[in-house]
C-alpha positions as CSV (number, residue, x, y, z in Angstrom):
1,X,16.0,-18.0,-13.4
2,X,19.6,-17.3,-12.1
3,X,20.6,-15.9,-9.3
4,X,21.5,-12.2,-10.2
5,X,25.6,-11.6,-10.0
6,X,27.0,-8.2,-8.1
7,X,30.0,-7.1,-10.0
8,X,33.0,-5.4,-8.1
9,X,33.7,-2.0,-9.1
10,X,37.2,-0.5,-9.0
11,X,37.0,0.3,-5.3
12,X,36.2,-3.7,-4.7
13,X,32.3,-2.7,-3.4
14,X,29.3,-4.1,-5.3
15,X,27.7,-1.7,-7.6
16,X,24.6,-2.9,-6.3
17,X,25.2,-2.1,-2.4
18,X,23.9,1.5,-2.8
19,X,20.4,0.1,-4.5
20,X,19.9,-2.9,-2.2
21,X,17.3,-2.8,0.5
22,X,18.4,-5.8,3.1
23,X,15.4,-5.9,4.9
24,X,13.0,-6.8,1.8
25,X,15.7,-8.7,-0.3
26,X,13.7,-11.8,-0.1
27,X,10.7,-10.6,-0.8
28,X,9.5,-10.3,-4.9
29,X,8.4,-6.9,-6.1
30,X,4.5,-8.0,-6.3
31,X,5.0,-8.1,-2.4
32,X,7.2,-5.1,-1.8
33,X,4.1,-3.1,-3.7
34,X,1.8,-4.6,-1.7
35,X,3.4,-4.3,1.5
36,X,3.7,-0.7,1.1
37,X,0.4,0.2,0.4
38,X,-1.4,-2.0,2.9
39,X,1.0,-0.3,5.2
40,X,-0.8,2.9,4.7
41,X,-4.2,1.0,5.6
42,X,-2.8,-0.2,8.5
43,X,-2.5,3.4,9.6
44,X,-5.7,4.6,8.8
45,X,-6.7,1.8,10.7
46,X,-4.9,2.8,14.2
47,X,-8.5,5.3,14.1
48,X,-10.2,2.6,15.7
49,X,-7.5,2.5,19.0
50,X,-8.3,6.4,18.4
51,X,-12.1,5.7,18.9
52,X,-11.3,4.1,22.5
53,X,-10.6,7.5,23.8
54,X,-12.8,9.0,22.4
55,X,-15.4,6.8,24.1
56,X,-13.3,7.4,27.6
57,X,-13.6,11.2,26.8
58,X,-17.8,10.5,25.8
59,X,-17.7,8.6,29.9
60,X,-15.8,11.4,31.2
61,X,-18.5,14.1,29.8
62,X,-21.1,11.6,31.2
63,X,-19.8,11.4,34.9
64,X,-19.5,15.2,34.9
65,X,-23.0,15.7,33.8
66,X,-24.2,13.0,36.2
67,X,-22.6,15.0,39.4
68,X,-23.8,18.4,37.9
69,X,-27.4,16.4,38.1
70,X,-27.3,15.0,41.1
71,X,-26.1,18.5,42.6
72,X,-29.6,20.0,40.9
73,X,-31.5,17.4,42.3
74,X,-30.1,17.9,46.0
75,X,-30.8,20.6,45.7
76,X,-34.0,20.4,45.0
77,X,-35.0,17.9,47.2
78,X,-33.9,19.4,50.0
79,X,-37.0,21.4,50.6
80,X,-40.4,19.4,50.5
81,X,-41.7,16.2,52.1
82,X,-41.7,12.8,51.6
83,X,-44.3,12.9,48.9
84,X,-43.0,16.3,47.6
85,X,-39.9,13.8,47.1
86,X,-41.2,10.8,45.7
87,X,-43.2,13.1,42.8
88,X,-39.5,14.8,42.1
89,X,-37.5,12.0,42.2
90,X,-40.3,10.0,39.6
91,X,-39.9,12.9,37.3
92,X,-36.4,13.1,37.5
93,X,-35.8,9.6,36.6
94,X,-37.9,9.9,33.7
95,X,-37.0,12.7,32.6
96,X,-33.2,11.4,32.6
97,X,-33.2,7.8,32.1
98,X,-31.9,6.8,35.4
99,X,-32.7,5.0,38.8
100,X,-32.7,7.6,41.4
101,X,-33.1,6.1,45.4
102,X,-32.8,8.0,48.3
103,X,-31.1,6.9,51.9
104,X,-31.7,8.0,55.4
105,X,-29.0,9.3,57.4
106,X,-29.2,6.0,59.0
107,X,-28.4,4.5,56.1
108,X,-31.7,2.7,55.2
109,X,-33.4,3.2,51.7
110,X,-36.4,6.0,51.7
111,X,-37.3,6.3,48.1
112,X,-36.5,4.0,44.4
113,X,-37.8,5.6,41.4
114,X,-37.9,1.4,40.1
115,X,-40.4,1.3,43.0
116,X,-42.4,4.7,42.1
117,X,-43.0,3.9,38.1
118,X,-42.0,1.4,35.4
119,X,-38.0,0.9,35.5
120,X,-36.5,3.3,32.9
121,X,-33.5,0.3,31.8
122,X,-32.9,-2.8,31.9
123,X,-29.3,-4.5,31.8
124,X,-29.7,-7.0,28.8
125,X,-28.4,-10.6,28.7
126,X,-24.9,-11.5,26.3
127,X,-26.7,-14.7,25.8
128,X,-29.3,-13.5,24.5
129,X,-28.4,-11.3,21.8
130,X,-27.1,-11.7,18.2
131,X,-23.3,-12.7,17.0
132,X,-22.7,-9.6,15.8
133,X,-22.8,-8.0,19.2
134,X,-20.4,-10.6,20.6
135,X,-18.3,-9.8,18.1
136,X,-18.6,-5.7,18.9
137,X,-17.7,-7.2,22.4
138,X,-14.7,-9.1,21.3
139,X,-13.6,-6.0,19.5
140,X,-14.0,-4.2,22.3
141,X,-12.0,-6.3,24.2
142,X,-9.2,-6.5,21.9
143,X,-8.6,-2.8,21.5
144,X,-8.6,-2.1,25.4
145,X,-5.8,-4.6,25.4
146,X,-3.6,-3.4,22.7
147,X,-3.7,0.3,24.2
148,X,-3.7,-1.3,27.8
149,X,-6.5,0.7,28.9
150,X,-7.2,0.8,33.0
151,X,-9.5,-2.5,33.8
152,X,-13.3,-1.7,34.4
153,X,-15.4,-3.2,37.1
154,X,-18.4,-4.9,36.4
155,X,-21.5,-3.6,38.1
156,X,-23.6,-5.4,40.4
157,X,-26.7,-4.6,42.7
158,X,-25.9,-5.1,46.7
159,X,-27.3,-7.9,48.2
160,X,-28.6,-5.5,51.0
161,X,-29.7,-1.9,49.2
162,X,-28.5,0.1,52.1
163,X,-25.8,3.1,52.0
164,X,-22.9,1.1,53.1
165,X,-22.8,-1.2,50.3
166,X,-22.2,2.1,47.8
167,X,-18.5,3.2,47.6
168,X,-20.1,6.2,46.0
169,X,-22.3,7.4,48.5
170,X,-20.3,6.9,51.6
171,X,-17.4,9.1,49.5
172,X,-19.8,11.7,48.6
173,X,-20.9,11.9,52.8
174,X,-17.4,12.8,53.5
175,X,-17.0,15.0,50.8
176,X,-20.1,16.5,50.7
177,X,-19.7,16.7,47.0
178,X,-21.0,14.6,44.4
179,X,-18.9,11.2,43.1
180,X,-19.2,9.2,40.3
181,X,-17.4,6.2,39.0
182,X,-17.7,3.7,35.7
183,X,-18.5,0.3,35.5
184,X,-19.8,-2.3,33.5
185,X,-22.9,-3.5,32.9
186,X,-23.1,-7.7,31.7
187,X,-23.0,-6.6,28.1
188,X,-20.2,-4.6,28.6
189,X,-22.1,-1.0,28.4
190,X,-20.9,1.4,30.2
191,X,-23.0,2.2,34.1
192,X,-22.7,5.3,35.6
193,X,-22.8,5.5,39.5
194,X,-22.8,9.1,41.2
195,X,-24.2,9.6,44.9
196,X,-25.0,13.2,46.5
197,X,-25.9,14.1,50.1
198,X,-28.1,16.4,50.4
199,X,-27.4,20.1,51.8
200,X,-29.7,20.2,54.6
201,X,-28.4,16.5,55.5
202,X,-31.7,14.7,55.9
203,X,-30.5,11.9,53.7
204,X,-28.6,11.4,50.5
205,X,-29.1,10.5,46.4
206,X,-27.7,7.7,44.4
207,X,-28.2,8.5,40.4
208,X,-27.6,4.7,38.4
209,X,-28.3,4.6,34.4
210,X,-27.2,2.2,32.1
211,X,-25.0,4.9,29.5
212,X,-25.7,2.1,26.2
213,X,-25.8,5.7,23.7
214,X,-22.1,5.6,24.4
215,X,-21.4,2.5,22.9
216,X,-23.7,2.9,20.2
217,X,-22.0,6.1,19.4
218,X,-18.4,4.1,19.4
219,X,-19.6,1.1,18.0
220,X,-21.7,3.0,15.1
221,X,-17.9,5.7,14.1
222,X,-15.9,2.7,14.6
223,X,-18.4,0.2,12.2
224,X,-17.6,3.7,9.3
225,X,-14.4,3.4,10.6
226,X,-14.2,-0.1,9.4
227,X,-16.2,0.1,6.3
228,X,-13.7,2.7,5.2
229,X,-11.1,0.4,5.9
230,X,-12.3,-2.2,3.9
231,X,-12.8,0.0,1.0
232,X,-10.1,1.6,1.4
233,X,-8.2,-1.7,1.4
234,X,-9.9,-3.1,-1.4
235,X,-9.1,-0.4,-3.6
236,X,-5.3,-0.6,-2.2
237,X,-4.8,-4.0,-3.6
238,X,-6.8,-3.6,-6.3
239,X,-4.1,-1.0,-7.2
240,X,-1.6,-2.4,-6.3
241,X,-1.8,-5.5,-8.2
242,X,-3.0,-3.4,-10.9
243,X,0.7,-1.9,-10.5
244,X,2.5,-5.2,-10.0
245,X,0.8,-6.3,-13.2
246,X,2.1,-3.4,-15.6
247,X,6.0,-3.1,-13.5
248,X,6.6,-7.3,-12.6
249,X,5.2,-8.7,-15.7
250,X,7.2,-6.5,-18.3
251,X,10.2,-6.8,-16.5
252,X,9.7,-10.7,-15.9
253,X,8.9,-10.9,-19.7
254,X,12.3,-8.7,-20.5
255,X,13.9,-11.4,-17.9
256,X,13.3,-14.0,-19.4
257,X,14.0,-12.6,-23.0
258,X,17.3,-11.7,-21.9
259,X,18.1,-15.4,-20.2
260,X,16.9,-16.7,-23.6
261,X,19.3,-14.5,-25.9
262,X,22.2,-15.1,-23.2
263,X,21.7,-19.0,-22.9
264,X,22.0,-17.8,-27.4
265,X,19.3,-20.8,-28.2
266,X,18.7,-18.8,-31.5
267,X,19.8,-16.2,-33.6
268,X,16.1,-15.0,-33.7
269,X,15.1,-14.4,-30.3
270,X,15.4,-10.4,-29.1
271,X,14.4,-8.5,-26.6
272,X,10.4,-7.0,-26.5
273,X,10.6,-3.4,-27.4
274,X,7.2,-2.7,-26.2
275,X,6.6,0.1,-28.4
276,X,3.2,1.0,-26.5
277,X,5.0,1.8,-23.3
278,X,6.5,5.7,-23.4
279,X,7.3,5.5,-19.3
280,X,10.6,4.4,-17.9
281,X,9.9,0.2,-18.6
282,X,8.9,1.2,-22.3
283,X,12.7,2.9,-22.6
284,X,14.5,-0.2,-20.5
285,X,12.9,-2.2,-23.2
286,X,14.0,-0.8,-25.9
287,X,17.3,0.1,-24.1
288,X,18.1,-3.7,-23.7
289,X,16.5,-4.5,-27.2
290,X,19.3,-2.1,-28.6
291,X,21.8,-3.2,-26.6
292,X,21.5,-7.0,-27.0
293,X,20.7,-6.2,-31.7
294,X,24.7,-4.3,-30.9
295,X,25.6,-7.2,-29.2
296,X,24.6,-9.7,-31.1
297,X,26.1,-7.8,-34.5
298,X,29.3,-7.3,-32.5
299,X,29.4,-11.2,-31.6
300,X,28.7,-11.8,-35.5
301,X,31.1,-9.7,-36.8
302,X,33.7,-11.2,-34.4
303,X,32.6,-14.8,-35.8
304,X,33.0,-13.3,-39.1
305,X,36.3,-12.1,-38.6
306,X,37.6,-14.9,-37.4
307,X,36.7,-17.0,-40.2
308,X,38.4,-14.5,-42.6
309,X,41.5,-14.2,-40.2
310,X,41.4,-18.2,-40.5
311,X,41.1,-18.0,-44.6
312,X,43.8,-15.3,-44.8
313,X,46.1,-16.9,-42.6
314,X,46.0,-20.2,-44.4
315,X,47.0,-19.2,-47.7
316,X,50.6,-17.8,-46.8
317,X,51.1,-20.8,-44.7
318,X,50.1,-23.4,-47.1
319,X,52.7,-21.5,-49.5
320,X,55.0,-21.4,-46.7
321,X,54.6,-25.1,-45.9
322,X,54.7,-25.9,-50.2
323,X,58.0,-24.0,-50.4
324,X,59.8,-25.9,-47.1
325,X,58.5,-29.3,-48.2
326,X,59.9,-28.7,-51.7
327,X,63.5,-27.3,-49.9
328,X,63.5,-31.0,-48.6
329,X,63.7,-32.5,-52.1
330,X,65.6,-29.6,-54.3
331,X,69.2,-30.2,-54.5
332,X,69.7,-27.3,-57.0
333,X,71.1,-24.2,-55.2
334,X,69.4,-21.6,-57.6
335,X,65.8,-23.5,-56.8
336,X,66.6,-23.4,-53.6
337,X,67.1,-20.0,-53.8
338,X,63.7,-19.5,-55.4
339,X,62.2,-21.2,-52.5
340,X,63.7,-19.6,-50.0
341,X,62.7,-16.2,-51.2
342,X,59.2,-17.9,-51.4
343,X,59.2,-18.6,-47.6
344,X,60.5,-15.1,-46.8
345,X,57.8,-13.6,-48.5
346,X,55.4,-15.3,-46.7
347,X,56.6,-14.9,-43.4
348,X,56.5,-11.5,-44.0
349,X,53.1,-11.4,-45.4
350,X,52.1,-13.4,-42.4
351,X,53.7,-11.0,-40.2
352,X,51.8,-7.7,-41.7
353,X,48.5,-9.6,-41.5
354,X,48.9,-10.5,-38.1
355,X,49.9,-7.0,-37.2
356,X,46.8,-5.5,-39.4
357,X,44.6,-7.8,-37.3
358,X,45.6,-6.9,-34.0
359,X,45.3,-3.8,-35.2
360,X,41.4,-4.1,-36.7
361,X,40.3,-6.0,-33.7
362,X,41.6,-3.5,-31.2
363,X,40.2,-0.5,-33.0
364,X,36.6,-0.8,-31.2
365,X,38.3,-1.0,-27.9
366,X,40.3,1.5,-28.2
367,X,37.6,4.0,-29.6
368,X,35.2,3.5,-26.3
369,X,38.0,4.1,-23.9
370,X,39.4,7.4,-26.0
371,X,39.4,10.8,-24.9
372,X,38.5,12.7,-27.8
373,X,39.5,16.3,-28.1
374,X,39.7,19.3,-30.5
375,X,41.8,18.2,-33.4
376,X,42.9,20.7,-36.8
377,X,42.6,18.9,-39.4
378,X,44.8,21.4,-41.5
379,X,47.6,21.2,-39.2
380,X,47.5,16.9,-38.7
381,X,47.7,16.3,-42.6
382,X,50.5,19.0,-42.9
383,X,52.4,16.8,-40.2
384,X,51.3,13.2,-41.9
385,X,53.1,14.7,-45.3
386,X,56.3,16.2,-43.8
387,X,56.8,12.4,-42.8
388,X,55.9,10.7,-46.0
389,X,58.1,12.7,-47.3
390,X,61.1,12.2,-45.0
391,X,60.5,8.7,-45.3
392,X,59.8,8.8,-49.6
393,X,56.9,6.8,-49.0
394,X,55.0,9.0,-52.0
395,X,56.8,6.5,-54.4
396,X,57.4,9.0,-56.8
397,X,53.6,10.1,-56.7
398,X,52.9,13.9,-55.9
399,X,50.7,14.9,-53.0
400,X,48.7,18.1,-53.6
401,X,47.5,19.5,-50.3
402,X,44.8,22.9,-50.1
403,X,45.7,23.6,-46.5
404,X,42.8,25.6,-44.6
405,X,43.3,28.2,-42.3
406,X,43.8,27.6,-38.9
407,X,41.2,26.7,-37.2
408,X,39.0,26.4,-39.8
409,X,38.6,22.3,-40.0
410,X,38.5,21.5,-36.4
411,X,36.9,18.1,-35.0
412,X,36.6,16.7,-31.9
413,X,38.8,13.2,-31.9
414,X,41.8,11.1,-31.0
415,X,44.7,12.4,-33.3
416,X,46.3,9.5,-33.6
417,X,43.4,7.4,-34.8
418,X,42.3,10.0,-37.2
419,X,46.0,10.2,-38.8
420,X,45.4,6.1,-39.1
421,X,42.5,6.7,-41.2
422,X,44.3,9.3,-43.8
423,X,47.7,7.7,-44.0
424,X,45.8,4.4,-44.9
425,X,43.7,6.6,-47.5
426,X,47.0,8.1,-49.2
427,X,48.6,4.7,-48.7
428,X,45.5,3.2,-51.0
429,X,46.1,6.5,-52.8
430,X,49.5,6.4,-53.7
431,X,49.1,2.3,-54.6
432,X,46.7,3.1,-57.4
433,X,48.2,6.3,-59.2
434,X,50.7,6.1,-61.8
435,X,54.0,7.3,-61.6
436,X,54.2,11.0,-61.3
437,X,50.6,11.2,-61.0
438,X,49.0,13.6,-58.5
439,X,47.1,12.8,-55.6
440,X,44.7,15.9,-54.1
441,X,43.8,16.5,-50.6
442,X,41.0,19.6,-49.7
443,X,39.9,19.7,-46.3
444,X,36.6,22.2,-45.8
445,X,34.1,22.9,-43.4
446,X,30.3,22.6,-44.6
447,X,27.6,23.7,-42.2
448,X,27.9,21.7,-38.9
449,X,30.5,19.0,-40.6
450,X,34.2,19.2,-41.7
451,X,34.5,17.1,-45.0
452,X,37.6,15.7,-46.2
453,X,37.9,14.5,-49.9
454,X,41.0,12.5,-51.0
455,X,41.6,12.3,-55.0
456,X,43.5,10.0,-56.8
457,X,44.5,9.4,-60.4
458,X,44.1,5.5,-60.6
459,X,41.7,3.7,-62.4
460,X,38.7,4.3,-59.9
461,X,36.7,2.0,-58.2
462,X,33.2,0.7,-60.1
463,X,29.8,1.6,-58.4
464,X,29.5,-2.0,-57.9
465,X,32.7,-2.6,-55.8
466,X,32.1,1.0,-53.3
467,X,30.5,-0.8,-50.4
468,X,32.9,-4.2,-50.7
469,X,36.5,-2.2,-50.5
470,X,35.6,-1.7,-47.1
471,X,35.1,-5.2,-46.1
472,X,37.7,-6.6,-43.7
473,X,40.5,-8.7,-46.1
474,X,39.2,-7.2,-50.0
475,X,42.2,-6.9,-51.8
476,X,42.1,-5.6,-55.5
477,X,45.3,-4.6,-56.4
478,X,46.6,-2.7,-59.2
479,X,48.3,-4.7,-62.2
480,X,51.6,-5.8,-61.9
481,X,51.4,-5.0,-58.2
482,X,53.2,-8.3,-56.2
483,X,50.9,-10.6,-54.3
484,X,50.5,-10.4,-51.0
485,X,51.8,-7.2,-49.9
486,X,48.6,-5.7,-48.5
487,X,46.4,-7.6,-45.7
488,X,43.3,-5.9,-47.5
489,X,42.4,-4.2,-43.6
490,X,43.5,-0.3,-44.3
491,X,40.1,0.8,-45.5
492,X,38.0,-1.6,-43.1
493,X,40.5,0.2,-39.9
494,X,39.6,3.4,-41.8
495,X,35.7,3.3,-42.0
496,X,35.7,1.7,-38.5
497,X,37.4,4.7,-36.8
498,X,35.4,7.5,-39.3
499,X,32.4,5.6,-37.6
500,X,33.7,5.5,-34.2
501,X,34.0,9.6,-34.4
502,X,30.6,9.6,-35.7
503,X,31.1,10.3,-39.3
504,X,30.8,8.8,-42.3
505,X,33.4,7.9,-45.1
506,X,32.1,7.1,-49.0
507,X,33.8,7.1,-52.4
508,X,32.6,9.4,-54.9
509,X,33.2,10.2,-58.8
510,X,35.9,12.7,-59.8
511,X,34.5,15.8,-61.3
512,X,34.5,16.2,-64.8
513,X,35.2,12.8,-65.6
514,X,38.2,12.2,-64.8
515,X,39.3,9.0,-63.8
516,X,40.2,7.7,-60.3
517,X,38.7,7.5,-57.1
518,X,37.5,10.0,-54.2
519,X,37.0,8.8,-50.7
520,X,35.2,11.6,-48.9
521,X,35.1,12.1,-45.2
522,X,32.6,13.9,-43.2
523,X,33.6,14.7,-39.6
524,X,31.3,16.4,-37.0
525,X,33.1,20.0,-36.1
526,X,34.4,20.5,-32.6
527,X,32.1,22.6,-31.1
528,X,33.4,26.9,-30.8
């Protein structure tokens, strides 16, 4: 397809400029949709950088409850012997899960619960477990990166298991409080470290346990975490392409449509309607289907008229060229004469019908650009025949007009289009009735319409011929009438400006028989 056009608007700016969205204006609409729901995933997934603190707040809980331990425990072993203290210690470790050892002042290790009973963990081997938990560990990783959280120590035994070689315990001698610190164990579970002296300073605790609950617990909310995600996800592209499918393909389809009826292939091709559809797409179909049937009647009539402007035109000049070819060979002053009257005629008739054509094709133009406002009726036709009679263009014909009250036959219109249509009606009118005949004019209001009827004396027009007057160019004249002195446009201008104020115009009988023809207008009323 072609690249879409902006079109300046008065103040030189593209209409477009206040609907344009810069950032995405390369990207199709499928992509836009689907950009701006996976967005919303993408939020839901920054719970997972939630979950790292919430696993620093699980260690923080841990390291308190390990000091509030180790405070019990010093306490408790400060009364008792050596035995006294190995049975605690054993029990202790059991009952919590941890390696408990005790140090001499001197700094030499007196008790290991390892040493007393079966060890109560056991660091476990990376190598030696399944992908998935590398890939918990990768995740893991990635997450303390993105939210740069502090680096974590790995843990490691001391060579030499003496009180030295633990930061902990030679910070908890000085403070005579209990310490704890974090580190990592080789599958990257949290350790938790926390020494104690004791009060009665005969030697002090070290508390080690491998905290792997933690990560279970983080690695279990963040695994819903991601499930939810994924589902989540899912179901947003699901949707969303789901939405692409019934926005982008309709208005693709209408694209193409209207490329096809602008490149004009074929008369035949129109817009979808989509007659299903009741949402916004549904009425831009139907919109554009309206707009391009107008269009295309609007081209056709212009075609149309322009062939008939081309047939019209031709026969006055082909008499006008007849009559100067035949001035070349006519010596005789009186044919001459003839001739030359011949050629004034049709200059003039080609004059009027060029004159009645601007006029007809300038009507539709002028209508959509018009201000319409409250018009009398009354009070414009009493104004159109003070002039036709200043200017005796009745021809001897009598013009009977029941004036209504003021007021009373008001529409909403252009004035000066609206006389057009009724000085072309008594124009018609005044052609066709005899001499001295009577032409009658009765302006009414009739519900929510103002009708207009316009009565002649003439010889009427058949039922047959009611629809083809109006056609641009018809011309049936009255006997003895000369040739060529109307372009056949009046009634066309005057059912194309009835239309264009949203009314209708239509010939009916004259009551009780009598003969002639009445052109009735109906005219929405101006509102009170």
């Amino acid at each position: 397809m072609e690249p879409d056009i902006a079109t300046p608007n008065k103040d030189g700016q593209n209409e477009e400029s206040g609907l344009s969205l810069r950032w995405s204006a390369r990207l199709s609409l499928t992509t836009r949709i689907l950009v701006v729901n996976v967005l919303a995933i993408a939020l839901l997934a920054g719970g997972l950088f939630y979950l790292n603190n919430y696993r620093d707040r699980l260690t923080e809980e841990r390291l308190a409850q390990a000091r509030v331990q180790l405070t019990i425990m010093a306490d408790a072993l400060s009364a008792g012997d050596v035995q006294y203290k190995k049975s605690l210690i054993r029990r202790f470790s059991n009952h919590l899960g941890a390696r408990l050892r005790l140090y001499a002042p001197d700094g030499t290790k007196i008790i290991d619960s390892f040493s007393l009973a079966a060890p109560t963990y056991e660091f476990v081997d990376p190598e030696t477990e399944p992908l998935r938990k590398d890939a918990a560990r990768l995740l893991d990783r990635t997450i303390e990166n993105f939210v740069f959280s502090a680096p974590i120590p790995y843990f490691s035994e001391p060579a030499d298991d003496i009180l030295g070689e633990w930061p902990e315990l030679i910070a908890a001698g000085n403070a005579s409080r209990a310490v704890s610190s974090v580190s990592l164990a080789p599958d990257r579970t949290p350790v938790i470290v926390a020494g104690k002296s004791l009060p009665d300073g005969t030697g002090t605790i070290l508390l080690t346990a491998n905290a792997r609950d933690i990560t279970r617990i983080v690695r279990a909310e963040r695994t819903s975490v991601l499930l939810v995600i994924l589902v989540a996800a899912t179901v947003s592209i699901l949707l969303s392409l789901f939405l692409a499918r019934t926005i982008v393909r309709p208005i693709r389809k209408l694209a193409r449509a209207a490329l096809r009826v602008r490149m004009g292939h074929s008369d035949e091709i129109a817009i979808p309607r989509m007659p299903g559809r009741r949402d916004e797409i549904g009425q831009l179909s139907r919109a554009l289907s309206d707009m391009s049937a107008a269009l295309r009647d609007r081209i056709n009539a212009t075609e149309a008229f322009a062939a008939d402007v081309s047939h019209e035109i031709k026969n006055p000049l082909a008499s006008l060229r007849s009559a100067l070819e035949g001035l070349e060979r006519v010596d005789e002053p009186e044919l001459q004469k003839q001739l030359l009257d011949v050629a004034n005629d049709d200059v003039r008739r080609i004059d009027r019908l060029i004159n009645d054509i601007s006029d007809a094709s300038r009507v539709d133009a002028e209508l959509a650009r018009a201000k319409f406002e409250p018009i009398d009726i009354g009070n414009m036709l009493e104004q159109l025949l003070a002039a036709r009679e200043q200017r005796a263009s009745n021809l001897g014909v009598h013009i009977a007009f029941a004036r209504p009250a003021k007021d009373v036959a008001r529409v909403m219109g252009d004035g000066g289009r609206l006389e057009r249509v009724f000085s072309n009606l008594l124009d018609n009118a005044v052609s066709f009735s005899p001499d001295g005949g009577l032409v009658e004019i009765l302006a009414t209001p009739d519900g929510d319409e103002i009708v207009i009827h316009v009565a002649d004396q003439g010889p009427g027009v058949g039922p047959e011929q009611r629809e083809e007057i109006f056609q641009r160019f018809h011309s049936a004249r009255p006997e003895g009438e000369a040739f060529g002195k109307h372009s056949g446009l009046g009634l066309a201008i005057a059912k194309t400006i009835v239309e264009g104020h949203q009314g209708t115009i239509h010939i009916l009988d004259r009551p009780g028989g009598q003969s002639g023809a009445c052109f009735e207008i109906r005219l929405p009323k101006a509102p009170e």
